[in-house]
C-alpha positions as CSV (number, residue, x, y, z in Angstrom):
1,X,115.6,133.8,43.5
2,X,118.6,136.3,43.0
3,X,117.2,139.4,40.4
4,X,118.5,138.7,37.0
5,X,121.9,141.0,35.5
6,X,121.0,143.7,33.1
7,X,122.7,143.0,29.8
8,X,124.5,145.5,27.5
9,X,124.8,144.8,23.9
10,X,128.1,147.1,23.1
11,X,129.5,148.2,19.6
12,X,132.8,147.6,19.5
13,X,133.3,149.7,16.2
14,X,135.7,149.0,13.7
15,X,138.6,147.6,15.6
16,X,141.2,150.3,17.3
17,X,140.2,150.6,21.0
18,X,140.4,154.0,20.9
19,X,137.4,154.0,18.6
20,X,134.9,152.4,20.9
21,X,132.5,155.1,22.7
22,X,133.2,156.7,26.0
23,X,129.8,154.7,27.4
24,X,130.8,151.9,25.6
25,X,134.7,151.7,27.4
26,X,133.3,152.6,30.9
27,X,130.6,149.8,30.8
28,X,133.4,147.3,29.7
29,X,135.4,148.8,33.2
30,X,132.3,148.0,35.0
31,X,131.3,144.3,33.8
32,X,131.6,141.5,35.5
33,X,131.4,139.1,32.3
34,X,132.2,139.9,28.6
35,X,130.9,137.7,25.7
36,X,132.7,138.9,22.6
37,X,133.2,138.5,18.7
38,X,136.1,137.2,17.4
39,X,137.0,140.2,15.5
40,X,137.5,142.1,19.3
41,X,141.3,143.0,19.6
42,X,143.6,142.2,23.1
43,X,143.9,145.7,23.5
44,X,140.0,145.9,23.5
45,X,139.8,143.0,25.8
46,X,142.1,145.2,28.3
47,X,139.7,147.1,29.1
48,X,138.0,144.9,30.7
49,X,140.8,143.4,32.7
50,X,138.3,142.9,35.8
51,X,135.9,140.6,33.9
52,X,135.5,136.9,33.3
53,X,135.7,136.4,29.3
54,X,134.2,134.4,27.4
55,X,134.9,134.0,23.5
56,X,131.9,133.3,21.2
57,X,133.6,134.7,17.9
58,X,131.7,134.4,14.8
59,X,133.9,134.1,11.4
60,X,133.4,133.6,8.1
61,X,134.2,130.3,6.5
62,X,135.3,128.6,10.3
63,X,133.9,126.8,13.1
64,X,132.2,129.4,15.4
65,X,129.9,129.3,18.1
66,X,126.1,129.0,17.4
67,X,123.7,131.8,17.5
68,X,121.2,129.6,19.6
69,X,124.6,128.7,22.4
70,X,125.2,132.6,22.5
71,X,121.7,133.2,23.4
72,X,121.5,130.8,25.8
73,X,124.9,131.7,27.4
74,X,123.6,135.5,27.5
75,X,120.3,134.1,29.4
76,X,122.6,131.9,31.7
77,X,125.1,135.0,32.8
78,X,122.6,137.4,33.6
79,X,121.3,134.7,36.0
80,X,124.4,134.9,37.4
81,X,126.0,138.1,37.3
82,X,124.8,141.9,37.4
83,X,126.0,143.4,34.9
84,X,126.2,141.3,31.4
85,X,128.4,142.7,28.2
86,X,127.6,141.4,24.6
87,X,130.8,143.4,22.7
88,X,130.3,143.0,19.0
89,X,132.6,144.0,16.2
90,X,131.1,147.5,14.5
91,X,127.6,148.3,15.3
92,X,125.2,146.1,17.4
93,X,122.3,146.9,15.3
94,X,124.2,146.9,11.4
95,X,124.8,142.7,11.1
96,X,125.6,142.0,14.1
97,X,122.4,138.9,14.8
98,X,121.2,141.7,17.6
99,X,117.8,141.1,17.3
100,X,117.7,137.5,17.6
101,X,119.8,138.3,21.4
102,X,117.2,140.9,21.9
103,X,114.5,138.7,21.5
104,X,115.9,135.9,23.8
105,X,117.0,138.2,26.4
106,X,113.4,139.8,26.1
107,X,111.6,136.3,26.1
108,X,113.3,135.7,29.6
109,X,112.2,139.3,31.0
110,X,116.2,140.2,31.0
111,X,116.5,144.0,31.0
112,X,118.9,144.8,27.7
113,X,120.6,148.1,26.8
114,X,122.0,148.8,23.4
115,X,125.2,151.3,23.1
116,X,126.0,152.1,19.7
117,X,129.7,151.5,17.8
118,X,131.3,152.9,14.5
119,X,130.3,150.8,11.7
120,X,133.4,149.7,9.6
121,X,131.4,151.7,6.5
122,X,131.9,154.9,8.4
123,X,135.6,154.1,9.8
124,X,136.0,153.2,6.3
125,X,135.4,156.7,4.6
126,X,137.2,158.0,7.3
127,X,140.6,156.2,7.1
128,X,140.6,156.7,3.3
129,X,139.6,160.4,3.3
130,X,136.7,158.9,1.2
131,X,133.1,160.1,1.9
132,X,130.5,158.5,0.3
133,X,128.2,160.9,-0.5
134,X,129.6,164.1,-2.7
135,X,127.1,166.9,-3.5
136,X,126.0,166.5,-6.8
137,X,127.7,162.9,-7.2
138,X,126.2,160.6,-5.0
139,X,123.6,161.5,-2.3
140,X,122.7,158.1,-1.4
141,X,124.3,154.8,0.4
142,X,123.0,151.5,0.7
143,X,125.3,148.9,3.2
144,X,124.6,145.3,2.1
145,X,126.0,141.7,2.4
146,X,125.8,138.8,0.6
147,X,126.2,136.4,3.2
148,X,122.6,135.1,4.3
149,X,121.4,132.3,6.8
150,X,122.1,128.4,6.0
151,X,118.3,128.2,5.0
152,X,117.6,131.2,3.5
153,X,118.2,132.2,-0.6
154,X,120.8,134.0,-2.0
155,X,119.8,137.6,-2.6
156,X,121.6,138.3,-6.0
157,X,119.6,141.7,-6.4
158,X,121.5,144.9,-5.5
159,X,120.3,147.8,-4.2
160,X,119.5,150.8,-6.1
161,X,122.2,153.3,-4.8
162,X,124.2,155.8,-5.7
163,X,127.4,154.4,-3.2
164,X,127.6,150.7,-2.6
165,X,129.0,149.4,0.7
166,X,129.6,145.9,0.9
167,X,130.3,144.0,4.3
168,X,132.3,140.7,4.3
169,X,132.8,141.4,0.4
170,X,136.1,139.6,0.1
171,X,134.7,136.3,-1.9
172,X,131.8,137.8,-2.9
173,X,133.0,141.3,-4.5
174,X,134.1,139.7,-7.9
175,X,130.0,138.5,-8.4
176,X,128.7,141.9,-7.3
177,X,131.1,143.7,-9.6
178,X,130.3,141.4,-12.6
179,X,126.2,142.4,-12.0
180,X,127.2,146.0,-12.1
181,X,128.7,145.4,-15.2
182,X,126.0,143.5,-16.5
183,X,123.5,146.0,-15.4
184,X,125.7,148.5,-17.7
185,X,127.7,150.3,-14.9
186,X,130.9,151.9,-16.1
187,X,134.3,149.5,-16.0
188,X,136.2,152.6,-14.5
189,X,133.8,152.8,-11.8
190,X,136.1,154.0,-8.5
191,X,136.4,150.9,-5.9
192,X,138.3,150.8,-2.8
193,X,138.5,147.9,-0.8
194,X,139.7,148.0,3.0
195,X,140.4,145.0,4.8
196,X,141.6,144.9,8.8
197,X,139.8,148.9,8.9
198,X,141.1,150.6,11.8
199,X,144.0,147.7,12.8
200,X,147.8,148.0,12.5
201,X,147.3,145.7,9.9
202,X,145.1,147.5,7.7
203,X,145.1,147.3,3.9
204,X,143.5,149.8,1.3
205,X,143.4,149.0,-2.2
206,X,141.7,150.9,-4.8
207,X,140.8,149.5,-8.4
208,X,138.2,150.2,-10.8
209,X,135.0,148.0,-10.8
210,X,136.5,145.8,-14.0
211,X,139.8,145.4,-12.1
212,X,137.2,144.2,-9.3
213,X,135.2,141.7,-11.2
214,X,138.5,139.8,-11.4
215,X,138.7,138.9,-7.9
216,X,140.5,140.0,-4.9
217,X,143.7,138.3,-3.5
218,X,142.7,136.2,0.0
219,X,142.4,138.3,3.0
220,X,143.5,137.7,6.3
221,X,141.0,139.7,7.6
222,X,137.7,141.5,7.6
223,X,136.9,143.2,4.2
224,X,134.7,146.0,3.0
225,X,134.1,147.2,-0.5
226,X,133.0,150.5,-1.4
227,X,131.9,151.5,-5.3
228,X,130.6,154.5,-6.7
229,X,131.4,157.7,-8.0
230,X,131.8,159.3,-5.0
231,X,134.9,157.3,-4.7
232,X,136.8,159.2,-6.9
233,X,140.5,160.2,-6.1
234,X,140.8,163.9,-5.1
235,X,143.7,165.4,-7.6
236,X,145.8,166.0,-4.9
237,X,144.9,163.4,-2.6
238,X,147.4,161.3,-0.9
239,X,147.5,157.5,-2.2
């Protein structure tokens, strides 16, 4: 029996190619097959021109490949190739369903690596000039979603944070802005929303949380909402 591919599950981070890590580009020049997200750009998959490609994107609110059919397809190509590349969006380890790969790959005795990528949070701050801590502002940061499995509760609680950061916000921003209000958080509280972070296509909008709490206009692509003070326009900060 031929000895099973090592499998590398590779951040992508927040969408410019230029942004992935240098261990994280030279395994992708290396690979002999690439699994990745549906958020993973052309000019990303160009730099693994050598590999075969195979396209198991996960989006919200379309028909995407099942978790269970990426785990087996991740078993089945390091059966048959050497070395294996899992590219995800962001950061393997921040929502991105790595452990249930790890645990497949590790219930089949498949040897797994995990090289980190830039989550969209921190690409985020960056691209706005925004950081989200500011001494004597804000000094913590909690990253949550909304979005849960099909047979799991909603999780209506927030956390407990100085600076929110919330993933795939778009639909669900308006109801976590209406429970900060209800929890007595200030209607002028600084928000800025990024969708497409990183991409030639990106969008940056800032509001206040009551603007918020009336909804956001459809995206067209990923979007992440930041509130808190720490938000706060610099006086002489570029718009």
């Amino acid at each position: 029996m031929a000895a099973l591919g090592k499998v590398y599950l590779i951040g992508a981070g927040p969408g410019a190619d230029d942004l992935i890590t240098v261990r994280g580009a030279r395994l992708l020049a290396q690979a002999d097959v690439v699994l990745y997200d549906a958020l993973v750009t052309p000019e990303m998959l160009a730099l693994c021109a050598q590999a075969r490609l195979i396209s198991v994107g996960k989006r919200s609110g379309q028909r995407s490949t099942a978790q269970t059919l990426i785990n087996q397809q991740l078993v089945e190509c390091a059966q048959q190739y050497q070395l294996v590349v899992r590219l995800k969006g962001g950061d393997p380890m921040l929502f991105g369903r790595a452990d249930e790969e790890l645990r497949a790959l590790e219930a089949e005795g498949i040897e797994v690596e995990v090289v980190p990528g830039i989550t969209t949070a921190l690409a985020a701050a960056a691209v706005t000039k925004q950081p989200l801590t500011r001494r004597g502002v804000a000094r913590s940061v909690a990253f949550f979603t909304s979005s849960t499995a099909p047979d799991e509760p909603d999780h209506p609680a927030l956390p407990e944070t100085d600076t929110l950061v919330q993933y795939m916000g778009g639909r669900e921003a308006a109801a976590t802005a209406a429970r900060l209000l209800a929890e007595g958080r200030r209607p002028d509280l600084p928000v800025v929303v990024v969708e497409n972070c990183s991409r030639a296509d990106q969008r940056i909008l800032r509001l206040t949380l009551d603007g918020l709490a009336n909804g956001l206009d459809a995206a067209q692509g990923p979007v992440l909402v930041m509130i808190g003070e720490a938000l706060q326009q610099r006086s002489h900060q570029a718009s």
